[in-house]
Every structure is written in structure tokens, then in C-alpha cells.
N, C-alpha and C positions, 0 to 999 in steps of 0.2 A: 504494500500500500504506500503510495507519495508521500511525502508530509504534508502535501497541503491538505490532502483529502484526508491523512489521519489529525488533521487539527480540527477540520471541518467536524470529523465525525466527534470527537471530543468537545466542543464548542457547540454543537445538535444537542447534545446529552446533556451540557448545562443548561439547553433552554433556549440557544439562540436560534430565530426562527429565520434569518438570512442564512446560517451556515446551514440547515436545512432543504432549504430551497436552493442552497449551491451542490447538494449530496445529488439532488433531483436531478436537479440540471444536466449532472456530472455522469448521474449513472442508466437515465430512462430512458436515453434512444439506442445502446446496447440494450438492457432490459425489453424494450419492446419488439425490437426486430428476434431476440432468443426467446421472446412468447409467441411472436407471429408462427415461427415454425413449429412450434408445438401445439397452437389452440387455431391457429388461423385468426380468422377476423375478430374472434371476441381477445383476442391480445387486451385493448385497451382497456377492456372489462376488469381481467386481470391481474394485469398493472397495476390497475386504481386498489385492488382488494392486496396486492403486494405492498405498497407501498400504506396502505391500512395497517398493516401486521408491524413493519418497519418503522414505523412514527410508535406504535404502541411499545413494541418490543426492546426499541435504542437503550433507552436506562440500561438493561439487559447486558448489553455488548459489553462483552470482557476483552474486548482484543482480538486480535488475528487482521487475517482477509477480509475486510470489511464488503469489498465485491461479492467475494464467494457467501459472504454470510448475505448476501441479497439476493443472490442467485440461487442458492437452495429455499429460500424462502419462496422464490417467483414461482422453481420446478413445483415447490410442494405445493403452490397454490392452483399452476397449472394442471397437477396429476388429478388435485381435488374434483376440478373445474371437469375436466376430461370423465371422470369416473360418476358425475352430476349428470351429464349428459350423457352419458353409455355409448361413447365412442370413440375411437382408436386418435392418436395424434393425426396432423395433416401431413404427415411425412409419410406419403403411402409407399416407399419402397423397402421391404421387408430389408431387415436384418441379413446382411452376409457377412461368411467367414472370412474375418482379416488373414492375409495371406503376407507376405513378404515383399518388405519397400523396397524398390528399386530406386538409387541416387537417380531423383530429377529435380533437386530445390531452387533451379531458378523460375520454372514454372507454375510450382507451387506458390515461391512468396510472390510472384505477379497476382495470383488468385488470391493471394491474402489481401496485394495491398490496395481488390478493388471490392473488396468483401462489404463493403458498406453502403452500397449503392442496392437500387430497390431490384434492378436486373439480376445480379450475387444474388440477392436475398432469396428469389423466385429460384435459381440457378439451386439454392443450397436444401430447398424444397425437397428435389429429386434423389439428394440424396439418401444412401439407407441409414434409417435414424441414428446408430451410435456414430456412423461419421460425422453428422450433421450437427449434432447436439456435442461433439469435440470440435467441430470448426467454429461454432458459435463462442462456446467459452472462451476459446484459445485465440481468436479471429477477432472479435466481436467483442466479448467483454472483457480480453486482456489477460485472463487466466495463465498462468505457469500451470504444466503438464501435473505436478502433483495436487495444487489446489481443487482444478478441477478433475480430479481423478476422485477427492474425497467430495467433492459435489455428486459425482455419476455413482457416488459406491463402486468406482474399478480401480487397477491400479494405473499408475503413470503411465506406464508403457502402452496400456494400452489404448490408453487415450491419446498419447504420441503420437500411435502408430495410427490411430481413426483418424483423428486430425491431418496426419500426413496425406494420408488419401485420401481423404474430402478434399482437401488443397489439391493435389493434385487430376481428380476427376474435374473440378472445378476448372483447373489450368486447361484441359483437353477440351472443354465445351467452353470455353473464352476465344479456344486458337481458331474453333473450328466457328465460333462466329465472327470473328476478324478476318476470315480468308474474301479476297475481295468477289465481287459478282459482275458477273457479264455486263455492258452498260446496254445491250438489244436483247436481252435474254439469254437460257440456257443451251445447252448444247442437246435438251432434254427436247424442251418445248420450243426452241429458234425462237424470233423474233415475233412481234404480232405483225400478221399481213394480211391485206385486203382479202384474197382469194382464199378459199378452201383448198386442201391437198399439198401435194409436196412438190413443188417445183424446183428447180436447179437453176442457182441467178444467173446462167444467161437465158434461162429459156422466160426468167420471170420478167427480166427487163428489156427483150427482147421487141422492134418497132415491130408493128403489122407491116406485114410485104404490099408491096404494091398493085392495083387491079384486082 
């Protein structure tokens, strides 16, 4: 934690309602974008009943990760939120077995360092939740690999390793929407033209004979 935000949260806890409203500031557009992926639209919903728990619970704070201690309160409000409504996270891609990193870290921290943007956010959707929910931490709300390891109940490494490849699946659908596009269309559908059917340009641009 910085020292300005551990003074901020110290300075909350005495009562001061500006250094409150600078915790907010500080911590609610990672909070909302790591609720969007797990509630979808009702994020703001949740947020609000997050940071409800947070104003009540601050005296409380002993120390530590003052992030992580936000962020396990958001997950545990989102899981409530989720189990209210009888329905699975918006992360609809099942769960797969993390396999073995392959060195590709300039690609990854490209996909990190556009992780904040609303395109990332839709982008990180897709992926399968324990990746997702380690990009977010580690991307998004700043997380070191162990902090958010005792947020997920996993260990480090294997939040390392989710997060790595969430980064890097991210990296591979960034390259493949930068790759430029025909300016008359594809090599699929050609260009738009007047006539139906296939013609070959000289036959299409070709004058009428004469008589």
C-alpha cells in the first residue's frame, strides 16, 4: 500500500470525510470494472453495497492491503449478489487446465498496459474465469501475485500463472484486431459492385464494341 493511500486510510478511520472520499476516488473505477466481470450490469449495484460494508467496517482495519481488504469484501459481496439471483458469473467460459507459460512478456505487458479501457474490459469477458478474475486483480486493481492469491483462496503461483495467460490470450486478440483491413474489401467478399456475379476486371471494365 503507498503512503498516501495508507495515510488516507488512517485519516478515514479518524473520521475524516475528505480522506474518504479520496479512498473512493482512488479505489472505485478498478472496483467497478472487477465487478462488471463478475455481476455484469448490476456492478454499480454492488459497489454501492461494497463500499456500504467499507465505511461501516474501516474502525475495523488492522493493517495490511488495504486494496485486497476491498476487494475481498466487493468478491464476497458479488458471490452474495450472484447466489440472490441463482446465476453463474458473466464470465461464461468454463474453467480450463492451466498448462505451461511459454516466454512471451512483451505481448502480455502490451495487454496489460491497455487493460483499462472499456474494449480490455469486454476482451477480458471471454476469458475463462480464474484467468480473468487474476488479470483483474493483478491488471486492474494493482495486486502483487500473493495478495491476490489470499483474495482467490489459491496460491501465488497460481494466480501468476492465470494472470500470465489472461495477458497473454488478451495480447493474441489485440494483434489480431490491429492487423490492418483491405480499404475495397476482402479477398472473401471483393469489393461492393454494381452487377451481380463474378467478373474478371477486364471483362468488368471493358467498353461495348461497336454496331
Amino acid at each position: 500500500m503507498t503512503v498516501e493511500l495508507s495515510e488516507a486510510v488512517a485519516a478515514a478511520q479518524a473520521g475524516d470525510e475528505e480522506a474518504f472520499r479520496f479512498l473512493y476516488r482512488s479505489l472505485q473505477p478498478g472496483l467497478l470494472r472487477y465487478l462488471t466481470a463478475l455481476v455484469g450490469a448490476d456492478a454499480e449495484d454492488v459497489a454501492s453495497e461494497t463500499w456500504l460494508q467499507i465505511s461501516r467496517d474501516l474502525p475495523s482495519f488492522t493493517g495490511g492491503e488495504f486494496r485486497a481488504w476491498t476487494v475481498t469484501i466487493a468478491r464476497n459481496r458479488a458471490m452474495d449478489h450472484l447466489r440472490r439471483q441463482r446465476r453463474r458469473p458473466s464470465l461464461p467460459v468454463p474453467v480450463q487446465a492451466l498448462s505451461e507459460l511459454a516466454g512471451d512478456a512483451d505481448t502480455a505487458e502490451r495487454a496489460g498496459e491497455t487493460i483499462g479501457t472499456e474494449a480490455a474490459l469486454a476482451l477480458i469477458a471471454t476469458l475463462p474465469p480464474r484467468e480473468a478474475e487474476a488479470v483483474l486483480l493483478r491488471a486492474v486493481i494493482g495486486l502483487d501475485a500473493e495478495t491476490a492469491g489470499r483474495v482467490l483462496g489459491r496460491r501465488s503461483g497460481a494466480v501468476r500463472t492465470a494472470a500470465h495467460r489472461g495477458l497473454r490470450r488478451l495480447a493474441a486478440l489485440l494483434e489480431r484486431q490491429d492487423l490492418p483491413q483491405p480499404s475495397g474489401g476482402d479477398e472473401r467478399t471483393g469489393p461492393p459492385h454494381p452487377r451481380r456475379g463474378r467478373q474478371t476486371p477486364s471483362t468488368s471494365h471493358a467498353e461495348p464494341a461497336d454496331g
